[in-house]
Structure formats: C-alpha cells, structure tokens
KEMARVEX-978796 format. One line per 3 residues: their letters; for each residue x, y, z of N, C-alpha, C. Coordinates in nm, 2 decimals. Last residue first. Example, Ala and Ser with C-alpha at 12.3 -4.5 7.8 and 13.67 -1.06 7.14 Angstrom:
% KEMARVEX-978796
sa = 1.28:-0.22:0.71:1.37:-0.11:0.71:1.29:0.00:0.79 | 1.32:-0.57:0.78:1.23:-0.45:0.78:1.32:-0.33:0.78
END
This chain:
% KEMARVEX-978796
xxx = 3.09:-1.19:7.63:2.96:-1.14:7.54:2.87:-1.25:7.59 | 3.33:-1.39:7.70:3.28:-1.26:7.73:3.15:-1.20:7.73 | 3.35:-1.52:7.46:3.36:-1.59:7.55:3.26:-1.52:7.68
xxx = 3.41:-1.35:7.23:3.30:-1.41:7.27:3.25:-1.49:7.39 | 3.67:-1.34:7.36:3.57:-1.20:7.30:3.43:-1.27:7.31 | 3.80:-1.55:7.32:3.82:-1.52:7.42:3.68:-1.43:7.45
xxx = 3.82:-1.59:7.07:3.75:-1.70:7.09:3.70:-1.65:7.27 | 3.96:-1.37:6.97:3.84:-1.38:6.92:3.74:-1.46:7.04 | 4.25:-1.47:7.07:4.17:-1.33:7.15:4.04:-1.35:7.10
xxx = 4.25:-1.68:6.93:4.27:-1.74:7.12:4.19:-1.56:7.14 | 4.34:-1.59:6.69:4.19:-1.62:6.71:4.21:-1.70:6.85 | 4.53:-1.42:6.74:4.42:-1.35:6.71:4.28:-1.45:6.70
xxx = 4.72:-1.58:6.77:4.70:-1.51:6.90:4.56:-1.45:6.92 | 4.73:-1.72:6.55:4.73:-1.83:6.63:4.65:-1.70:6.79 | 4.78:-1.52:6.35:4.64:-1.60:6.37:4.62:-1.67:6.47
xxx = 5.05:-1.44:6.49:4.94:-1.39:6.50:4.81:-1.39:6.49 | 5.21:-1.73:6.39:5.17:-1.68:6.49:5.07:-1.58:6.57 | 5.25:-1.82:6.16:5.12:-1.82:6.16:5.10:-1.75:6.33
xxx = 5.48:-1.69:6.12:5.37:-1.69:5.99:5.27:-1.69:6.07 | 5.62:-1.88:6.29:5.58:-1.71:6.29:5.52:-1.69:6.24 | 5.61:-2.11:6.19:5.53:-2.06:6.33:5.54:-1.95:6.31
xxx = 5.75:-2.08:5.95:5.59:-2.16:5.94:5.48:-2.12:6.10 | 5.98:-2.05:6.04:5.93:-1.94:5.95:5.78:-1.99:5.97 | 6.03:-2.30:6.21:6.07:-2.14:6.24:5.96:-2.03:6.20
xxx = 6.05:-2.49:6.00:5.95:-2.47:6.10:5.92:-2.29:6.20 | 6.24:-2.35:5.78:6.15:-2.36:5.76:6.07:-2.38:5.90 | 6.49:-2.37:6.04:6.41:-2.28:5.97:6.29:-2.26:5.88
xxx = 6.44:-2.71:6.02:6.44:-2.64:6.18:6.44:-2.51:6.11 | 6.50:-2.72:5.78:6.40:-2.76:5.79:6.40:-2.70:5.93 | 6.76:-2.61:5.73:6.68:-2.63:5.67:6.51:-2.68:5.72
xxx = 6.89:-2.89:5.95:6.87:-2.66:5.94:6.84:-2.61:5.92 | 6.89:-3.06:5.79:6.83:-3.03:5.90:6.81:-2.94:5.92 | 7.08:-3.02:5.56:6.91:-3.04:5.50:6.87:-3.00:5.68
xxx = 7.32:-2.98:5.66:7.22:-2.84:5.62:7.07:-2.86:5.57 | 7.36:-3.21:5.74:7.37:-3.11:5.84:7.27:-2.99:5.83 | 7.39:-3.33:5.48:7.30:-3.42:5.64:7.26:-3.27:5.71
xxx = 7.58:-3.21:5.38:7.47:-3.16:5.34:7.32:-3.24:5.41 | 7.88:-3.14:5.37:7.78:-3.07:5.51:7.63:-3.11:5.52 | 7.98:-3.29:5.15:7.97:-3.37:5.33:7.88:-3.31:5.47
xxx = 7.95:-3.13:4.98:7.86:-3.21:5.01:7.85:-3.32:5.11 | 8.03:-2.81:5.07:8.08:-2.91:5.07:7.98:-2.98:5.07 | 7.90:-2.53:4.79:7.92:-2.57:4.99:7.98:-2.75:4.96
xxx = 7.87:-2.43:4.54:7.96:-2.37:4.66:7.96:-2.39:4.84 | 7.76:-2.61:4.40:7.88:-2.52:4.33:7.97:-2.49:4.43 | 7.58:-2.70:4.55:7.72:-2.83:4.51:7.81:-2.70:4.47
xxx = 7.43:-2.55:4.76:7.44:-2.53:4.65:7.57:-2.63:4.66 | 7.19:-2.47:5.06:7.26:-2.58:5.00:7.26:-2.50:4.82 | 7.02:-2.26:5.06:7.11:-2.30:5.15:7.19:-2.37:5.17
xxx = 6.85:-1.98:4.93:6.94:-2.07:4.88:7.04:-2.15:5.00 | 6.53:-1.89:4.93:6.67:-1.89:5.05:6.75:-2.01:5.00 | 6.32:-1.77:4.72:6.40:-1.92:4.71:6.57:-1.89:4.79
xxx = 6.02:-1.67:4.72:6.16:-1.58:4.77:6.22:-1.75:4.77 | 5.75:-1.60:4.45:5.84:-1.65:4.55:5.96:-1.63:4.58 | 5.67:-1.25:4.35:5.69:-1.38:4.33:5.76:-1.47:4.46
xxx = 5.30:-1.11:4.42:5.45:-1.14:4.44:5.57:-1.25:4.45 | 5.05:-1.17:4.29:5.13:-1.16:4.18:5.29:-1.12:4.27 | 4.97:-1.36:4.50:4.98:-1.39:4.41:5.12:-1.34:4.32
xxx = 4.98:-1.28:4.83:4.94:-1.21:4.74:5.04:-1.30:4.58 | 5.10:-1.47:4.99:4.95:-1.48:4.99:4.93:-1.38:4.90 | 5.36:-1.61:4.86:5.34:-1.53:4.94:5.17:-1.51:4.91
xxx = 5.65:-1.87:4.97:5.52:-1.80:4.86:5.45:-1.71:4.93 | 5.98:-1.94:4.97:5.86:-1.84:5.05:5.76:-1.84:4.97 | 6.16:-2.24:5.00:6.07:-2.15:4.88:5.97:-2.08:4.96
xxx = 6.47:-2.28:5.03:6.33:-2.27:5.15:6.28:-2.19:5.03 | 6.66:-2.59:4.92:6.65:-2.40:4.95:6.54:-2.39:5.04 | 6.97:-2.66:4.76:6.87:-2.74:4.89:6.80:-2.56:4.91
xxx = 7.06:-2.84:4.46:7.04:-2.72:4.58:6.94:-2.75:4.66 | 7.15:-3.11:4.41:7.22:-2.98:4.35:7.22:-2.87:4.45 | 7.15:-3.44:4.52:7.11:-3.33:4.53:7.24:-3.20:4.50
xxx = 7.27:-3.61:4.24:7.22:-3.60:4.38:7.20:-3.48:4.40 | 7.32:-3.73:4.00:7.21:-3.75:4.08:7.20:-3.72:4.21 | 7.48:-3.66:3.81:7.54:-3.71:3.95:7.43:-3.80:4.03
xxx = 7.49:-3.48:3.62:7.46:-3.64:3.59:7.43:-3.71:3.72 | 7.24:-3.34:3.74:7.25:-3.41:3.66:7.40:-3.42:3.63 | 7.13:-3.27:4.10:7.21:-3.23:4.00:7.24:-3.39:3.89
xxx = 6.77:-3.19:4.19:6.86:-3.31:4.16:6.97:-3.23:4.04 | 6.70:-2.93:4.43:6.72:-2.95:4.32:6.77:-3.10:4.27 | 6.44:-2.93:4.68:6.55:-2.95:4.64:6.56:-2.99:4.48
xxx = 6.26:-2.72:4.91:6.27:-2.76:4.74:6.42:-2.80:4.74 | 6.05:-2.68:5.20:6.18:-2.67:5.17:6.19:-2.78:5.02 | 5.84:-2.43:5.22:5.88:-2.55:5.22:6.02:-2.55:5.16
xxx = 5.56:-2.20:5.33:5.70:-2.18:5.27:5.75:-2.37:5.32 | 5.28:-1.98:5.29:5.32:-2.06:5.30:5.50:-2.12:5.29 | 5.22:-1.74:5.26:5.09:-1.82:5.28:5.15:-1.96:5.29
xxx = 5.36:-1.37:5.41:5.38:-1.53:5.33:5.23:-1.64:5.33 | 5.32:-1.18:5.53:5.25:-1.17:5.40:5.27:-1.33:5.33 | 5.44:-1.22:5.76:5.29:-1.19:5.82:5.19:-1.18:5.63
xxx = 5.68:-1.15:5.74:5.57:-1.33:5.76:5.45:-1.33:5.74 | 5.83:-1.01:5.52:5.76:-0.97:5.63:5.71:-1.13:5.60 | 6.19:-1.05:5.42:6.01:-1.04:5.41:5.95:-1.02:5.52
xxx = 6.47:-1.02:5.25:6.38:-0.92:5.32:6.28:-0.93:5.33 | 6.74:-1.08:5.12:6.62:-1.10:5.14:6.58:-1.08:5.27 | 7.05:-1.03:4.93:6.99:-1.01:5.07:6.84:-1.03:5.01
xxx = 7.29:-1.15:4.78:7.18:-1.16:4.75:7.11:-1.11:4.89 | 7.60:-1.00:4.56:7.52:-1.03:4.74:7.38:-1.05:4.65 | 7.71:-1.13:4.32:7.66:-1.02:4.36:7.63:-1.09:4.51
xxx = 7.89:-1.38:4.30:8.00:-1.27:4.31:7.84:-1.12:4.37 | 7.78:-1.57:4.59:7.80:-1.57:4.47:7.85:-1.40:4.43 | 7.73:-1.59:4.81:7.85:-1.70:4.76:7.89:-1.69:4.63
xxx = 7.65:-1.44:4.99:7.75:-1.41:4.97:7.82:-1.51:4.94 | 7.30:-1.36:5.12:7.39:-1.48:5.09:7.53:-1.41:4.96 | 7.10:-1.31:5.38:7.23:-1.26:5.33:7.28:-1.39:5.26
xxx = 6.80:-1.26:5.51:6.89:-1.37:5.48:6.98:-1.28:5.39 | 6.54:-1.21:5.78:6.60:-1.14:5.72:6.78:-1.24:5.65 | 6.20:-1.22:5.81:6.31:-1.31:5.80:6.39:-1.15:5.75
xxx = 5.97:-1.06:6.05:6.02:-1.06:5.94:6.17:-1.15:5.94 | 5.83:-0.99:6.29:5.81:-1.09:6.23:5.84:-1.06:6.07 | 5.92:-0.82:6.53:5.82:-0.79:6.40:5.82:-0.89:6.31
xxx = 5.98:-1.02:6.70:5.87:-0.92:6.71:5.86:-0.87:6.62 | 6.17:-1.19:6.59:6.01:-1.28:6.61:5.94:-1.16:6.65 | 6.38:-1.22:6.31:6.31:-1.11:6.40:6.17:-1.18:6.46
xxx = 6.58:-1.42:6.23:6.43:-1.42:6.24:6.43:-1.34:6.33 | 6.85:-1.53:5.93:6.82:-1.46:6.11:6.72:-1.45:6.11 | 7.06:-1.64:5.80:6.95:-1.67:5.81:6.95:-1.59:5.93
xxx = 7.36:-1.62:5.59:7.36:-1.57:5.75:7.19:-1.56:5.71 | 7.65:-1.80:5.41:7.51:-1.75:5.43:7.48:-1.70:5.56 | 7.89:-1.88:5.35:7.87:-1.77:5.36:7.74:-1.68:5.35
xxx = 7.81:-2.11:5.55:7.87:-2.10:5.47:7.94:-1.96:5.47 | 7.55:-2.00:5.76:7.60:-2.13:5.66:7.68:-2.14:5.57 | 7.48:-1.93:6.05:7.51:-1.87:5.97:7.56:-2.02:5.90
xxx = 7.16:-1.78:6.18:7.22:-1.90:6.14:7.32:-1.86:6.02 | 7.06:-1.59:6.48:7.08:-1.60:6.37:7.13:-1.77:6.32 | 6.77:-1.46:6.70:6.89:-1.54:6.68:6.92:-1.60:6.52
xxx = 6.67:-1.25:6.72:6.73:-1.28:6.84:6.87:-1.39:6.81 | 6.73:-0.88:6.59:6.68:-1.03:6.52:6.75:-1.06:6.68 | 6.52:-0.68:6.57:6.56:-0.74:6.63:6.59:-0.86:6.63
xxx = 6.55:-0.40:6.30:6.55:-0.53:6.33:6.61:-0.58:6.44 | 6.57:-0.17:6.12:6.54:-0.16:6.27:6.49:-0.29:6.31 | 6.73:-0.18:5.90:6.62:-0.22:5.86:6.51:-0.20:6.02
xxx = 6.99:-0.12:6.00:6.94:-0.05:5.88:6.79:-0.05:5.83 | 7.05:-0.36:6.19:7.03:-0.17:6.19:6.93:-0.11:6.08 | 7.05:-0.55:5.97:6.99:-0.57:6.04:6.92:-0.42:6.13
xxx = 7.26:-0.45:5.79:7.16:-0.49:5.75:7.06:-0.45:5.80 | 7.51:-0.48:5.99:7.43:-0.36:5.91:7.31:-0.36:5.88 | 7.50:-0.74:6.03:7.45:-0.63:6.12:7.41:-0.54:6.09
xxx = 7.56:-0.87:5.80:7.48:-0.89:5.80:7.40:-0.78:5.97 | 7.83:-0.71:5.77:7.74:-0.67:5.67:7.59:-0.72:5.70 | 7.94:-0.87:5.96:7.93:-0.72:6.00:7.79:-0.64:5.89
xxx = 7.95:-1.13:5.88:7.85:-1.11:6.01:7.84:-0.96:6.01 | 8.13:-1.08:5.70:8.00:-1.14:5.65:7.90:-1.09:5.77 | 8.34:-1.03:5.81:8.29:-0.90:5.72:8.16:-0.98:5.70
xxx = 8.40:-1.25:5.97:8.38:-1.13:6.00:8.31:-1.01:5.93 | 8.45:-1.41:5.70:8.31:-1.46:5.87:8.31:-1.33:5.95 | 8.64:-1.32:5.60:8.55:-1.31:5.51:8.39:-1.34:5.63
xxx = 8.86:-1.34:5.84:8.80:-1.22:5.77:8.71:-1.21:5.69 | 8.87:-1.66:5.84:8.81:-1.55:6.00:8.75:-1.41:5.91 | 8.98:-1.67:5.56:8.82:-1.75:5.61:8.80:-1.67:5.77
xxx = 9.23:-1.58:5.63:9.12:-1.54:5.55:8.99:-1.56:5.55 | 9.35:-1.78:5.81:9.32:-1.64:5.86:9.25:-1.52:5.75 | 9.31:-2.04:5.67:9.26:-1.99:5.75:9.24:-1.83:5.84
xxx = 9.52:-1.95:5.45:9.36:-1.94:5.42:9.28:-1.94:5.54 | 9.70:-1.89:5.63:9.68:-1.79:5.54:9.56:-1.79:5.51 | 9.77:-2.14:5.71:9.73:-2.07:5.81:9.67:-1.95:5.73
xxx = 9.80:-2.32:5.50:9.66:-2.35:5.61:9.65:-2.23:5.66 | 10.05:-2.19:5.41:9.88:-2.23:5.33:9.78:-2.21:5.38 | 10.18:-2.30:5.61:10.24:-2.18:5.55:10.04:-2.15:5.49
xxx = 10.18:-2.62:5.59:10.13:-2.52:5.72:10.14:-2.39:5.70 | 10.31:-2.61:5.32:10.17:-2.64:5.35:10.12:-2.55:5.46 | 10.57:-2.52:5.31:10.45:-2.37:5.28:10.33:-2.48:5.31
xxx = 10.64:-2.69:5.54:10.66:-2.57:5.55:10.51:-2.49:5.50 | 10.66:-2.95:5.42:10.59:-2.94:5.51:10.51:-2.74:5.53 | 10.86:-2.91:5.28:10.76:-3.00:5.19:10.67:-2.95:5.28
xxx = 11.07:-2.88:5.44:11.08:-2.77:5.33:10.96:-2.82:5.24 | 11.09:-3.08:5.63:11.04:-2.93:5.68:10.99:-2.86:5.55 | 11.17:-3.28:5.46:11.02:-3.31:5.57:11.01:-3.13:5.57
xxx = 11.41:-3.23:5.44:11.36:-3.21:5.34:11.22:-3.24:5.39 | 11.51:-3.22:5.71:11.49:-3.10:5.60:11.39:-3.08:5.51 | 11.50:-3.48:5.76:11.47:-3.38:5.83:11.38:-3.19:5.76
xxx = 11.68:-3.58:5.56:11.56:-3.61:5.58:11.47:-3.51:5.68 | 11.94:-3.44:5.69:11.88:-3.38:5.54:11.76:-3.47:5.52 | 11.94:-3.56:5.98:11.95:-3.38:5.91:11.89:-3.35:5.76
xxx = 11.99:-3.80:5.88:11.88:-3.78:5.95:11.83:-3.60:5.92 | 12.24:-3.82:5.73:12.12:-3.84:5.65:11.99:-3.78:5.72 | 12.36:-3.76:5.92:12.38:-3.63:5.81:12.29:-3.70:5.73
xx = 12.37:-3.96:6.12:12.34:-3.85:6.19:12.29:-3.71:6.06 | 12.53:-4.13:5.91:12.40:-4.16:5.96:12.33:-4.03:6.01
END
C-alpha cells in the first residue's frame, strides 16, 4: 500500500513537473518581452522629447498622451514589424472608435481608434487595440472600454486649445 502511494506520487510529480516547468519559463518570458516593450516604448518617447504623463499598455501594445505638447504616441508589437504612431492633436479633426466583424464567427475581429486628420490628403492613423489574431477574446469587455476612455482622451486634447483659445477671445473682447 505505502509502494503504491510512492509510485502514484511520482507519477503526479513527473506529469506535473514540466507543466509548472512551462508556466514558469513562459512566464519569465512574458516579464522580458513587457520589459523590452516598455523600454522601446521609452525610447521612443526620449527620442521624440515627449512628456508623456500617462501610459496604457495592452497586450503588446503601449498607448501614451503627451497633454503638453499634445501629441499621441502608440507602439504596437504584435505583429512581426513594430508599428509606432506619431501625431500631433492639434492636426486631427476627429477620431472614433471602428470595429471590424470577423467572418464566420461574427464577432468582433478588430477593435481600433481611427485618427482622421483635418488636412484631407493625410491619411487616417487606425490604433489597433483589439485583434482575435493576437489578444484573448475574453479581454475584449475590457479593451472595448479603454478604447473608448482613449478615444475621450484624444477628443479632449484635440480640442483643448480651441477650448482655451476661444475662453481667451471671449475674454479679449470682454476687455475692449
């Protein structure tokens, strides 16, 4: 009895083993790929003389908002090139959030933020935040909100200098 318990035992450990063996490897991979992602997205941010205050990171995406110079700055690293995006607010005319339907499934494919920009011939910037290919669709409650709390984000800064510039106009005349 005591020599069945030992070799059930075993055989639990040697099943068990490379799993916990697995987790921890992939997990201590997933810290390094969150580390190099956040490092690249510092760089970035240096590089560009950006204050960003506060960032969002999604996956292997990293969303951040400089609110004094009023530029987005987004990293996305799911796919084999990097995608970085780079805009000034102050050129956008508008920005919403677009979702794709994946066929057959019918549900949502991609979840993104579409920048348009007040000059016509520059084309729209599409912040990829949701993708079935490469994020879990259990996150996707989580990231449609986030989503949209950045889109509001982008929508106030955008308009924040009209907002300051016409409180100083209205001020100007006020004066006169």
């Amino acid at each position: 009895m005591f020599s069945t318990l030992i070799i059930a035992i075993l055989i639990i450990l040697v099943v068990l083993a490379p799993i916990l063996i697995l987790r921890r490897i992939n997990r201590s991979e997933l810290k390094k790929e969150e580390k190099l992602l956040l490092q690249e997205f510092d760089e970035l941010r240096k590089d560009n003389q950006l204050t960003i205050g506060g960032i969002e990171k999604l996956g292997k995406r990293i969303i951040g908002l400089d609110k004094l110079n009023r530029k987005v700055l987004f990293l996305d690293k799911t796919k084999e090139a990097t995608q970085v995006h780079l805009f000034d607010l102050r050129k956008l005319s508008f920005c919403e959030v677009v979702k794709t339907v994946a066929r057959p499934e019918r549900h949502i494919g991609t979840l993104a933020i579409q920048c348009s920009f007040k000059d016509c011939s520059h084309p729209s910037i599409y912040l990829t935040i949701f993708d079935i290919h490469f994020d879990n669709i259990n996150d996707l409650s989580i990231i449609e909100k986030k989503a949209e709390c950045w889109k509001q984000n982008i929508s106030i800064y955008k308009d924040h200098e009209m907002q300051r510039l016409g409180s100083e106009l209205s001020l100007d005349n006020k004066t006169h």
